[in-house]
C-alpha positions as CSV (number, residue, x, y, z in Angstrom):
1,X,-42.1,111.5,38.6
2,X,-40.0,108.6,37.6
3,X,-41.9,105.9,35.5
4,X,-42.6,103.1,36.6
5,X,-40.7,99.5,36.0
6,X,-43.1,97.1,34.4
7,X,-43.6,94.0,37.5
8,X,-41.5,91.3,36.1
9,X,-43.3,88.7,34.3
10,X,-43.6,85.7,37.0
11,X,-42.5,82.8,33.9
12,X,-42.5,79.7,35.7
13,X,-38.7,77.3,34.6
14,X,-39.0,75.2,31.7
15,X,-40.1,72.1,32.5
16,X,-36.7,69.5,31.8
17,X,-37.1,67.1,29.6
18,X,-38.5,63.9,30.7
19,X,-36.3,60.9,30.4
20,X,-37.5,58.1,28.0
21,X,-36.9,54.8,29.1
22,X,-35.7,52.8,26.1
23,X,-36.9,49.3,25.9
24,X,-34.3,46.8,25.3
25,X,-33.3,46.0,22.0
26,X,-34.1,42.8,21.3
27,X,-31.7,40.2,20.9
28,X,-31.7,38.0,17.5
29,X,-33.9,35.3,17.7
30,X,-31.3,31.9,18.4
31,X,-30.2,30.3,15.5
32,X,-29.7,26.5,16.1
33,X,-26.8,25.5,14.3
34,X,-26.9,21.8,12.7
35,X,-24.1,19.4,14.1
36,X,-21.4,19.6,11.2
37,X,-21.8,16.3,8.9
38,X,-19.0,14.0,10.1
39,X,-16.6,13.5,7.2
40,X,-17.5,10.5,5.6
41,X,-15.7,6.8,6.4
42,X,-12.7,6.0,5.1
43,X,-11.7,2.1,4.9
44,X,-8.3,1.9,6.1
45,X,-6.0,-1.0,4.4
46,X,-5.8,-3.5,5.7
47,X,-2.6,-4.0,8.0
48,X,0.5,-4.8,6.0
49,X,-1.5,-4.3,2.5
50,X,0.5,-1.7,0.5
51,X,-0.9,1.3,-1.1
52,X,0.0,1.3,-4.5
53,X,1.4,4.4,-6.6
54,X,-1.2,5.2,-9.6
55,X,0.1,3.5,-13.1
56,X,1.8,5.3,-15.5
57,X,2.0,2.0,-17.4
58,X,1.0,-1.4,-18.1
59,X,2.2,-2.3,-15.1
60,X,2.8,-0.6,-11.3
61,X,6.0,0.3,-9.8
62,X,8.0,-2.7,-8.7
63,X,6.5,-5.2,-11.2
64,X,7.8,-6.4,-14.4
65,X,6.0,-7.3,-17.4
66,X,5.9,-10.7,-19.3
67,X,3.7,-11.0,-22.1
68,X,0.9,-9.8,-20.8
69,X,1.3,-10.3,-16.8
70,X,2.7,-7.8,-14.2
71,X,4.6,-9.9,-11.8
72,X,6.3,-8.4,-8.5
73,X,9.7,-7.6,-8.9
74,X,10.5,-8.7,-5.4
75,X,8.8,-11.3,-3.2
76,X,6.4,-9.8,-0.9
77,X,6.2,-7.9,0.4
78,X,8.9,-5.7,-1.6
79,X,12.8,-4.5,-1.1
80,X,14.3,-3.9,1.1
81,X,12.2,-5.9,4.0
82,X,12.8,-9.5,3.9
83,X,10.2,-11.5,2.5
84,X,6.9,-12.5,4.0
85,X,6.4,-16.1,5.3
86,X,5.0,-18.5,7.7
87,X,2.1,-17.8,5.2
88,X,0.1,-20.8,3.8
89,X,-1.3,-20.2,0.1
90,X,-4.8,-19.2,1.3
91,X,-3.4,-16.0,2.7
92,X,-0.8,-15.4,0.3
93,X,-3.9,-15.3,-2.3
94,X,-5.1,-12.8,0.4
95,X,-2.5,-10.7,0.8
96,X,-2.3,-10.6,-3.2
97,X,-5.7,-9.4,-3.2
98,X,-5.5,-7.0,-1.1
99,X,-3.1,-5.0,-3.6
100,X,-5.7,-6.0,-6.5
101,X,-3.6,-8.9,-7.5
102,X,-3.2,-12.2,-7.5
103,X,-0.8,-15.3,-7.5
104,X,1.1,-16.1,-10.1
105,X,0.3,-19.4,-12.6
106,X,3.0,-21.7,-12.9
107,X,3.7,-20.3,-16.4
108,X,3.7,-17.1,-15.6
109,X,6.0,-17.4,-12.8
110,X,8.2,-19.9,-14.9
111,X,8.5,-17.3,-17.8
112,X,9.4,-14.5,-15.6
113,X,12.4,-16.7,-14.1
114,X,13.5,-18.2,-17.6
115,X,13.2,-14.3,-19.6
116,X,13.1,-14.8,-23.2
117,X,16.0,-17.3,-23.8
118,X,14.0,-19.7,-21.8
119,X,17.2,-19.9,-19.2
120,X,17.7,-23.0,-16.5
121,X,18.1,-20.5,-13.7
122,X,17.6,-16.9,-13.5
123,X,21.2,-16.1,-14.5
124,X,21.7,-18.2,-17.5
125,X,21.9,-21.6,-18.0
126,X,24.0,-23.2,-15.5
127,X,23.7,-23.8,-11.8
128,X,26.0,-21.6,-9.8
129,X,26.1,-21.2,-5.7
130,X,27.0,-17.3,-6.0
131,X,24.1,-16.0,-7.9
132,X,21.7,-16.5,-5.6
133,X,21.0,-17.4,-1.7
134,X,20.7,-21.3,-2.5
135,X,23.6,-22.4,-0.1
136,X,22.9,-19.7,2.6
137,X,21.9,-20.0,6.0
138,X,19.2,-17.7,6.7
139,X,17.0,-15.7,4.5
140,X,18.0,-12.1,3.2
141,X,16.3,-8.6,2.7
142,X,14.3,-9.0,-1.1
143,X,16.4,-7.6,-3.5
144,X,20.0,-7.7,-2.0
145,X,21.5,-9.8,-4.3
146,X,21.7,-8.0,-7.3
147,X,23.3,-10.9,-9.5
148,X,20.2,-12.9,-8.6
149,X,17.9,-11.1,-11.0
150,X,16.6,-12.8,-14.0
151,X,16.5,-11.5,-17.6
152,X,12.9,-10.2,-17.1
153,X,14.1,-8.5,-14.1
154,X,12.7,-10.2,-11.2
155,X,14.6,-10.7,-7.8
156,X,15.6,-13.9,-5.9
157,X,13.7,-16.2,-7.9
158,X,16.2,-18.9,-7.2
159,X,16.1,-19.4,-3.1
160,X,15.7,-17.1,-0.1
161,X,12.3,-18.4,0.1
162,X,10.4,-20.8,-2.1
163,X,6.7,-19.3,-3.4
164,X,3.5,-20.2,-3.2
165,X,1.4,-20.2,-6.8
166,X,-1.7,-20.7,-8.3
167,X,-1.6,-24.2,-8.0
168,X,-1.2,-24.7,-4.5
169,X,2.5,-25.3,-5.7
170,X,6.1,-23.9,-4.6
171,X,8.6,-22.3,-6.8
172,X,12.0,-21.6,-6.9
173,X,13.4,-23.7,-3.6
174,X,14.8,-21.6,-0.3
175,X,17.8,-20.4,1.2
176,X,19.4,-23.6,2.4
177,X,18.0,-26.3,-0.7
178,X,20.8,-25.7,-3.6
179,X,20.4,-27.6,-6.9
180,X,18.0,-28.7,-8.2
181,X,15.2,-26.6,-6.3
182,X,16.8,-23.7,-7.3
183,X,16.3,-24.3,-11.3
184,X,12.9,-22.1,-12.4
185,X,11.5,-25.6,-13.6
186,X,11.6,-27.2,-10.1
187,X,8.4,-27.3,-8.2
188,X,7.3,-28.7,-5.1
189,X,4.7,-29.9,-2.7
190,X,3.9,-27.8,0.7
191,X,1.5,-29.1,3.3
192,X,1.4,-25.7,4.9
193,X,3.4,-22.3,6.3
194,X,6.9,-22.5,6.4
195,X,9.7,-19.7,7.3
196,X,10.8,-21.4,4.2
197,X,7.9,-20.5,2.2
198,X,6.8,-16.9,0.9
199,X,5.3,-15.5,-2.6
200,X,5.2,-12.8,-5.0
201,X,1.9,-11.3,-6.9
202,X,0.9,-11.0,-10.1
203,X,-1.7,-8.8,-12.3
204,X,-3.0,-8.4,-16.0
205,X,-1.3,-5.9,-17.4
206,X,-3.2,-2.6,-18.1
């Protein structure tokens, strides 16, 4: 007789995995971030002061020494522009300070227009209309008259514009004023601005 087939085994499925829920992962705690440090105040120069080039010598760029003075090789405030007036000598001291200078003595601004030979005028020792812009009719750019240079190598120290010093004095007579404002020995008395009026600074030498 055939044999009999075992009764198949009733195995119940396998149970399917059951799904795990995953929490969230949780997010970084905030970090507040501090307001970046505002960069630290800068004081601007003052309008029209000039920011001057470091020294590599007694004396900054554009001055001239005598003995021991640094005195402005043009009249403020520098070649090419033309010189700075309508300024009375309160804020031509001012203007001075503002570069870390000063104005000029009397002797100091006497020597740099005599150089050493101790000249009359810038160019030597006799007045002459063509050196300088004594017989003009307006003022000029600083520096535009090269034969008006004196020994110590300063610029229009005869005319253009006359210049406040120290002393509440004027040096060196203007434009339109010929002889004998023009001669470095000259001074005069100003009650005040002029367009005929500017300066030039000076410093110790280094």
């Amino acid at each position: 007789a055939p044999s009999a087939r075992p009764a198949a085994a009733n195995t119940p499925p396998a149970a399917a995995p059951q799904a795990v829920e995953k929490s969230p992962a949780a997010a970084p705690p905030a970090v507040e971030k501090s307001p970046a440090a505002a960069p630290p105040a800068v004081d601007k120069p003052r309008e029209g002061a000039r920011i001057e080039a470091p020294r590599e010598g007694p004396c900054p760029p554009d001055s001239v020494l005598v003995e021991r003075t640094c005195i402005d090789r043009y009249e403020y405030p520098g070649a090419p522009h033309a010189p700075r007036s309508n300024v009375g000598r309160a804020e031509a001291a001012r203007l001075c300070a503002d570069r870390g200078a000063r104005l000029c003595t009397e002797h100091e601004w006497e020597r740099a227009c005599r150089g050493e030979r101790r000249a009359s005028y810038p160019w030597g020792p006799s007045y002459r209309a063509d050196r300088c812009n004594t017989r003009g009719v307006a003022v000029v750019a600083s520096g535009s008259l090269p034969a008006c240079r004196s020994a110590s190598g300063a610029f229009d120290m005869s005319g253009n514009v006359a210049e406040w010093i120290a002393e509440g004095l004027t040096k060196g007579g203007a434009f339109d004023e010929g002889d004998p404002a023009a001669r470095c020995s000259h001074r005069a008395r100003a009650s005040g601005p002029s367009e005929k009026i500017g300066f030039r600074c000076c410093r110790d030498a280094r």
